[in-house]
C-alpha positions as CSV (number, residue, x, y, z in Angstrom):
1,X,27.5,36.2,102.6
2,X,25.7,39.5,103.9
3,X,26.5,42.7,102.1
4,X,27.6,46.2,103.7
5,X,25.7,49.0,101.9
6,X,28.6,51.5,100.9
7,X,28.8,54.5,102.8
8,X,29.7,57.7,100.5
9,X,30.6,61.5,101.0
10,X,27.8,63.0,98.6
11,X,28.7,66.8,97.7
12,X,26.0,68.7,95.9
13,X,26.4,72.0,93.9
14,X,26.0,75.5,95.4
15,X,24.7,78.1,92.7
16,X,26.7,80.8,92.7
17,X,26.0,84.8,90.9
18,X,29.0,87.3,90.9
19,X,31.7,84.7,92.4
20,X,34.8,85.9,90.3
21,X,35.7,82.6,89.6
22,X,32.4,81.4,88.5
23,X,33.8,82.0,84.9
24,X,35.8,78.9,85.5
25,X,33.3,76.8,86.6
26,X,33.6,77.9,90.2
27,X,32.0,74.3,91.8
28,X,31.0,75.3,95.4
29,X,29.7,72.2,96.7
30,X,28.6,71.2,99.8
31,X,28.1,68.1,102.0
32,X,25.6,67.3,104.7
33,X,27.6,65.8,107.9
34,X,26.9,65.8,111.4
35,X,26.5,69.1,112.7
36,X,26.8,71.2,110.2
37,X,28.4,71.2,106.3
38,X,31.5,70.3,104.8
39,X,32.3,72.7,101.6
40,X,34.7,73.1,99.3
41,X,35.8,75.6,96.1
42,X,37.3,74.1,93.4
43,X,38.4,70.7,95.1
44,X,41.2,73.4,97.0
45,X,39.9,72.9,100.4
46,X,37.5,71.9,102.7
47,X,36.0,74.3,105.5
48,X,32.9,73.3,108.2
49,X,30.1,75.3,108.4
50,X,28.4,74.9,112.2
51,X,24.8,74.4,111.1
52,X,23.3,71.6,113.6
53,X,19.9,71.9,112.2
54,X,21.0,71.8,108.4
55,X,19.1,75.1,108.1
56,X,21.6,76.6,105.4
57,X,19.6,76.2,101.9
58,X,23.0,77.4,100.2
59,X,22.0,80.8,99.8
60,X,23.7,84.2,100.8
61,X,21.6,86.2,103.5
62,X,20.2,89.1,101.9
């Protein structure tokens, strides 16, 4: 019997400084997909950032 290696979702944390929430643990996370990002605050919602190149290191532009 051959085995299928499992396919996951994988978020990773995006630091945050000044967020209002970020008293509460504000949990930014991202995920690498096709094209771009999938991100999310607080498990609320999800949102896609275009970003074909994966160029966004999760920082604000200063």
């Amino acid at each position: 019997m051959t085995q299928t290696k499992s396919k996951v979702l994988v978020f990773e944390k995006v630091p945050t400084k000044g967020f209002k929430l970020e008293v509460f643990d504000a949990r930014i996370r991202r995920a690498k997909i096709p094209g771009g990002w999938l991100v999310t605050i607080r498990d609320e919602g999800v949102t896609f950032v275009p970003d074909p190149k994966h160029e966004w290191d999760g920082a604000s532009l200063t």
